[in-house]
VMD Tcl script that draws the C-alpha trace (Angstrom):
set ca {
  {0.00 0.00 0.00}
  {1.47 3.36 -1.00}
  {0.51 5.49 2.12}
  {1.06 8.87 0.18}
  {-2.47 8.05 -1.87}
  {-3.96 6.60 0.68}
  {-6.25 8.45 2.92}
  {-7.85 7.89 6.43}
  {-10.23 8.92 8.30}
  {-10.22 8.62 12.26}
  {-13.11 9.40 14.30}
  {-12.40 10.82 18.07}
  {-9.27 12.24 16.74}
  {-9.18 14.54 19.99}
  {-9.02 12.23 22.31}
  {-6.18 10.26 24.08}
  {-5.95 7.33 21.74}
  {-7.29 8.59 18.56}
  {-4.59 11.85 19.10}
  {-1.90 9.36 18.98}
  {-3.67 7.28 15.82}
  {-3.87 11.05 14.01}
  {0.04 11.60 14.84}
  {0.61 7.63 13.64}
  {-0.84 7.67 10.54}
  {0.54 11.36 9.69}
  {3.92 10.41 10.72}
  {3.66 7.19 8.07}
  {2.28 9.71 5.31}
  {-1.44 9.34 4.80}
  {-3.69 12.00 4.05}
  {-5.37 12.53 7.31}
  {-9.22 13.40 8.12}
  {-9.34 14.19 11.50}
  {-13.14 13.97 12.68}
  {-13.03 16.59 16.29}
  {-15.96 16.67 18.62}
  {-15.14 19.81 20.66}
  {-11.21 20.16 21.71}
  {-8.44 19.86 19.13}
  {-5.23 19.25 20.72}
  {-2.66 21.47 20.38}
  {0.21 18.91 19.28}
  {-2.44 17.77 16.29}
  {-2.75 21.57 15.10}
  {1.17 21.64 14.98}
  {1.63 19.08 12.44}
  {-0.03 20.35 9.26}
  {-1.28 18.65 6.60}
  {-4.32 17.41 8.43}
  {-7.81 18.00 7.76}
  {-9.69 18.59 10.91}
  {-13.36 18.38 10.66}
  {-15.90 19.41 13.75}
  {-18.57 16.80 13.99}
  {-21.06 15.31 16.57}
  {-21.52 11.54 16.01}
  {-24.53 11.71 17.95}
  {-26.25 13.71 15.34}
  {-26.34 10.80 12.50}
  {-28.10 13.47 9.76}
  {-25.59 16.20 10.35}
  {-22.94 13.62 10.84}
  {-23.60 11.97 7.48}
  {-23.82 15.38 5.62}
  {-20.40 16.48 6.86}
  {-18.61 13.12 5.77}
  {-20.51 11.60 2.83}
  {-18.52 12.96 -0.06}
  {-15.28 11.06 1.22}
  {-13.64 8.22 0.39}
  {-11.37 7.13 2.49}
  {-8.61 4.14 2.38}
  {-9.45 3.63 5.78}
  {-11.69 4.32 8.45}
  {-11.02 4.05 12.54}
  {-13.41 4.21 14.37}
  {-12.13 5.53 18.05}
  {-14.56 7.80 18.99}
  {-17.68 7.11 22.03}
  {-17.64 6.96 25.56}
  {-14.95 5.87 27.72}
  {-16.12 5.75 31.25}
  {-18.24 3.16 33.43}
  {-21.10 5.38 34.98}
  {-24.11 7.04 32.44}
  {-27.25 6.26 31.41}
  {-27.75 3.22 28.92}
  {-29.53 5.63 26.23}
  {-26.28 7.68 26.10}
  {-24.24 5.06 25.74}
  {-25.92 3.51 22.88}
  {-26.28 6.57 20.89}
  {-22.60 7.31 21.13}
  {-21.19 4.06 21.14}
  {-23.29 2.31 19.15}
  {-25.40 3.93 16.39}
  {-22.33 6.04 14.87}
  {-21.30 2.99 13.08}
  {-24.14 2.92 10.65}
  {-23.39 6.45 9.86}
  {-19.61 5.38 8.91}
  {-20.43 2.75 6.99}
  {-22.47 4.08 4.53}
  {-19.34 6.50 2.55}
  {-17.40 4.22 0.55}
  {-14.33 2.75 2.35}
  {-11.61 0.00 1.86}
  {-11.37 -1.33 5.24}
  {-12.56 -0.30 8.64}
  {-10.56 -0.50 11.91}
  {-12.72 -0.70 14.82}
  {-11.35 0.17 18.25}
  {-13.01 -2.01 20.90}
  {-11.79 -3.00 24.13}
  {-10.89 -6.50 26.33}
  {-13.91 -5.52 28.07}
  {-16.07 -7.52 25.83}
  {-15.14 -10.76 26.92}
  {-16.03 -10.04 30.52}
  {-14.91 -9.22 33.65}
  {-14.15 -12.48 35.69}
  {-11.12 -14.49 36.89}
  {-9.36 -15.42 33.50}
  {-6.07 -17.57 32.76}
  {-4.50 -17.07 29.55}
  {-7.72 -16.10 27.38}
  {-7.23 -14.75 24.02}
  {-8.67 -13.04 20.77}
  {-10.87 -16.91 20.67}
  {-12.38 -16.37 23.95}
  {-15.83 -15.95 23.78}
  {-17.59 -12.72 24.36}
  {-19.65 -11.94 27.87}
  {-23.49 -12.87 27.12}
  {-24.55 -11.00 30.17}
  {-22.74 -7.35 30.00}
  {-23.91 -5.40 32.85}
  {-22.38 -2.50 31.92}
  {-23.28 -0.34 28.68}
  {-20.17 0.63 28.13}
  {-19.37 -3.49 27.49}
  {-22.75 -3.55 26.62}
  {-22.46 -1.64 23.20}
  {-18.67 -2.51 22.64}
  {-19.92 -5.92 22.38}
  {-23.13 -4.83 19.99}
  {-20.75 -2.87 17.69}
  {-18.71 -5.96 17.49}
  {-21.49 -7.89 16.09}
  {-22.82 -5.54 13.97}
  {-19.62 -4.98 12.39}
  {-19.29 -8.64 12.03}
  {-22.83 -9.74 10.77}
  {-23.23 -6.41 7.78}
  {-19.59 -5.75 6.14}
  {-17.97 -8.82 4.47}
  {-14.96 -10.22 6.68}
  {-12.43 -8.52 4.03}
  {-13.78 -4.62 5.51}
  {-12.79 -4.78 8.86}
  {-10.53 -5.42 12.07}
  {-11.31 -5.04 15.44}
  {-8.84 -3.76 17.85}
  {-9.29 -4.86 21.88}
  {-6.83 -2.99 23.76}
  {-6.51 -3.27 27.68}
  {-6.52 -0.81 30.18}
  {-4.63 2.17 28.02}
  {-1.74 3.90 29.32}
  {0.55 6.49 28.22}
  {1.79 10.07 27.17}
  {-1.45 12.37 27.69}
  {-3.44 9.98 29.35}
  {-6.55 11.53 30.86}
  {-8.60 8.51 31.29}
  {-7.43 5.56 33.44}
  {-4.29 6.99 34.86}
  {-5.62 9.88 35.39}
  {-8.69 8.42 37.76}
  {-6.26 6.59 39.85}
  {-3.94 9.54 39.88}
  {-6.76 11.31 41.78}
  {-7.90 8.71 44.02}
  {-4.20 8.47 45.31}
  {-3.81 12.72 45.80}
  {-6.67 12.11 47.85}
  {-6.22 9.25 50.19}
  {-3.03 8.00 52.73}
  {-4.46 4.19 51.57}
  {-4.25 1.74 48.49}
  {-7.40 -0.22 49.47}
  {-7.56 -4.19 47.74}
  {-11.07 -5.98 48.14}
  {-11.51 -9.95 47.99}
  {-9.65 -12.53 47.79}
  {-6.68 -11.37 45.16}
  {-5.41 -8.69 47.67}
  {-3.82 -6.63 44.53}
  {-2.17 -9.60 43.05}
  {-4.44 -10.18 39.79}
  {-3.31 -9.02 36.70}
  {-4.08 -5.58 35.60}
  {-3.50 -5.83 31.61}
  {-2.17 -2.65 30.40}
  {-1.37 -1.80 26.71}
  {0.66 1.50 25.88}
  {-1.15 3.91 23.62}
  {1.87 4.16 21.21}
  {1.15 0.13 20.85}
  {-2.30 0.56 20.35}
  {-1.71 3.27 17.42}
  {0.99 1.07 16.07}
  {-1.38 -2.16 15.95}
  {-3.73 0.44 13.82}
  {-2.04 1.22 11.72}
  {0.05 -2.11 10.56}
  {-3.58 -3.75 10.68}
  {-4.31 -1.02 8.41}
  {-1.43 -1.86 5.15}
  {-1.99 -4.94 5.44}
  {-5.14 -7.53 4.74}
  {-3.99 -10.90 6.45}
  {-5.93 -9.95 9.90}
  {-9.04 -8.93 8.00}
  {-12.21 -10.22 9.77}
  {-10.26 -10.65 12.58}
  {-10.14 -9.12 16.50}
  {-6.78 -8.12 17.90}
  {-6.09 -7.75 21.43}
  {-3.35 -5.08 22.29}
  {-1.47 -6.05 25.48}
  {1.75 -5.02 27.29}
  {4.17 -8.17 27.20}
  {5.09 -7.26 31.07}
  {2.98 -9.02 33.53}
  {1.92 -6.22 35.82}
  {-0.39 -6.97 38.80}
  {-2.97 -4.44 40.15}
  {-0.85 -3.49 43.39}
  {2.46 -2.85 40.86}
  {0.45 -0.68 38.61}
  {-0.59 1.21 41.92}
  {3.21 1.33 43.05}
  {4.46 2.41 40.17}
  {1.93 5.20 40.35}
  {3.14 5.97 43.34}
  {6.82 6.19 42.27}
  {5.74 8.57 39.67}
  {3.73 11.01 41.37}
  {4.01 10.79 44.79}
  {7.65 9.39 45.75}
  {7.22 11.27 48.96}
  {4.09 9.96 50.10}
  {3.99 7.04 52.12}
  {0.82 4.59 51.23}
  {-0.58 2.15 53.66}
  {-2.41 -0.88 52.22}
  {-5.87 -1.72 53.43}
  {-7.24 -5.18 52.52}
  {-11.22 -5.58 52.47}
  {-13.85 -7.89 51.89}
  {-15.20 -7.81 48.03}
  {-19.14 -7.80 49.56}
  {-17.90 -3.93 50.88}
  {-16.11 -2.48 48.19}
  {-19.26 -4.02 45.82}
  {-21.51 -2.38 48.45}
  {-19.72 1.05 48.09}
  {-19.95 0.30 44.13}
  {-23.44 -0.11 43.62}
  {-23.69 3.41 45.95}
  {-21.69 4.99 43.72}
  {-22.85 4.06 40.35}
  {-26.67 4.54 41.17}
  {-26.25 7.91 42.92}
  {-23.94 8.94 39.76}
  {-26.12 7.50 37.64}
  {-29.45 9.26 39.04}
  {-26.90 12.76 39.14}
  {-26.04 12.07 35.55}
  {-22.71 12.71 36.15}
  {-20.22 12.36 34.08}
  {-17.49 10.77 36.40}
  {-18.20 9.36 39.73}
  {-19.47 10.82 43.03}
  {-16.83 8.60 44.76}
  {-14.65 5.69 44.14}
  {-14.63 2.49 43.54}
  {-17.99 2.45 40.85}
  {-19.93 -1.11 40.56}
  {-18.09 -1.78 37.44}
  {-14.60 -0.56 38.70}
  {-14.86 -3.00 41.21}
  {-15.33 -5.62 39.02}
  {-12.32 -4.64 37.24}
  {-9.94 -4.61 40.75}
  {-10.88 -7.69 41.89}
  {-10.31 -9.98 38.73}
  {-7.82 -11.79 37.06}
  {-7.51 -10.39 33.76}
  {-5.07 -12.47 32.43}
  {-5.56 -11.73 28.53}
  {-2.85 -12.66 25.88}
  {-2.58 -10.78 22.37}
  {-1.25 -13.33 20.81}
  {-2.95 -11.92 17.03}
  {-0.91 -8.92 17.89}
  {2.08 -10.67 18.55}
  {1.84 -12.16 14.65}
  {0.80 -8.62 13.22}
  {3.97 -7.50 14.49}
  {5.88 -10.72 13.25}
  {4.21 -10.46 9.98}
  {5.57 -7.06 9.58}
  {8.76 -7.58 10.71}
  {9.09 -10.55 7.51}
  {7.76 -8.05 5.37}
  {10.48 -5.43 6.32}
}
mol new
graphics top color blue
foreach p $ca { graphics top sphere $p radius 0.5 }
foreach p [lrange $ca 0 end-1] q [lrange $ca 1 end] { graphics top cylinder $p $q radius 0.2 }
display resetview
């Protein structure tokens, strides 16, 4: 694929991952349509060459106006919500029906960013990209990851698309994840662990320069097509070293003390939290840890990527 005719178009190009998709795909020499909600980073207006266009997914009429007349190589797909409190309506009119505005311009191949969330939030060992899917999402942030998924899969032929699964996301600009804990941690003389794990379950992380990278080499070439990737750090890192290393970072003079409690209390403070956020319509939680946060501390996630491990082989034999 010749990237300098090739053009793409990325969705949620403002945001922490797509930003860092936008600088990938620039960087490699595609023409680059970069769809902007509200806030265009500063480090994206720098680069030039970029096509920024201000559009609300929500708004499929308006949306399809501003973006029917191109053509694009490829599309990603990054854009919807990213947190694990709102109201189900919300949820599936940003995260869901968007995709059958996308997919009705002409396109090669669509890259659809997705999350490990959609196989579930349990005590795993080893799953990977053949894992099944959770049948009973309680969360509609899984909820319409999962119904994207398979409507992706069941109305564009398997040679249109890849799905990208990343873990928790991490890196330079993060304002999501990192961000939450960050805050929790300014606020509190304790790292709390509930149930049985007491911080030692894996907490799957995958950097945001890996996630852009997987994107993009998904993108040039068409031996994943139809496929799901899951985009995973190769270090093991359990929940208690993600919250050291935290620590380290931004609070080496702070001394934590660890507090280890049942999982029936922290999913009693959970279910608090999420209903009286949810009934506030908030738009981040009135406290910490949320009903589906909790899930998310107290399991095993032990996830491999092992498609992502032979998109990068496959592009090293190409090299």
């Amino acid at each position: 694929m010749e990237s300098s005719n090739k053009s793409v178009l990325i969705t949620g190009a403002g945001g922490f991952i797509g930003s860092h998709i936008v600088k990938k795909f620039h960087k490699e020499g595609f023409n680059v349509i970069a769809i902007i909600h509200k806030n265009l980073p500063e480090e994206l207006l720098n680069l030039g060459n970029i096509e920024f266009i201000y559009a609300d997914i929500n708004k499929a009429d308006s949306f399809y106006d501003v973006i029917k007349d191109y053509k694009p190589s490829i599309i990603v797909h990054t854009a919807g919500i990213v947190r694990d409190i709102g109201r189900e309506k919300e949820f599936e009119q940003c995260n869901f029906e968007p995709i059958k505005t996308l997919t009705k311009i002409d396109f090669d191949k669509l890259i659809y960013i997705s999350s490990t969330d959609v196989y579930g939030l349990k005590d795993f060992y080893g799953a990977d990209e053949r894992t099944r899917l959770d049948r009973h999402p309680e969360n509609p942030y899984q909820k319409y990851k999962i119904k994207t998924e398979k409507w992706i899969e069941n109305n564009l032929p398997y040679n249109k698309y890849i799905i990208i699964r990343p873990a928790a996301v991490w890196g330079e600009n993060d304002k999501t994840i990192e961000t939450r804990f960050v805050n929790y941690l300014k606020n509190s003389k304790y790292i709390v662990h509930f149930g049985k794990w007491r911080g030692k379950n894996r907490w799957p992380l995958a950097n945001v320069k890996s996630v852009a990278n997987a994107v993009y080499k998904s993108a040039i070439t068409d031996k994943f097509n139809g496929d799901a990737i899951n985009i995973i750090d190769s270090d093991y890192t359990t929940l208690d070293e993600y919250f050291s290393e935290l620590c380290r970072k931004y609070f080496p003079n702070k001394t934590f003390k660890r507090i280890y409690l049942p999982l029936w209390f922290g999913k009693l403070l959970g279910f608090i939290s999420t209903t009286v956020s949810n009934w506030l319509n908030l738009k981040s939680p009135i406290f910490e840890p949320t009903a589906y946060s909790i899930k998310h501390l107290t399991s095993n996630l032990d996830f491999q990527g092992k498609q992502f491990s032979r998109l990068l082989l496959s592009s090293l034999n190409k090299d």
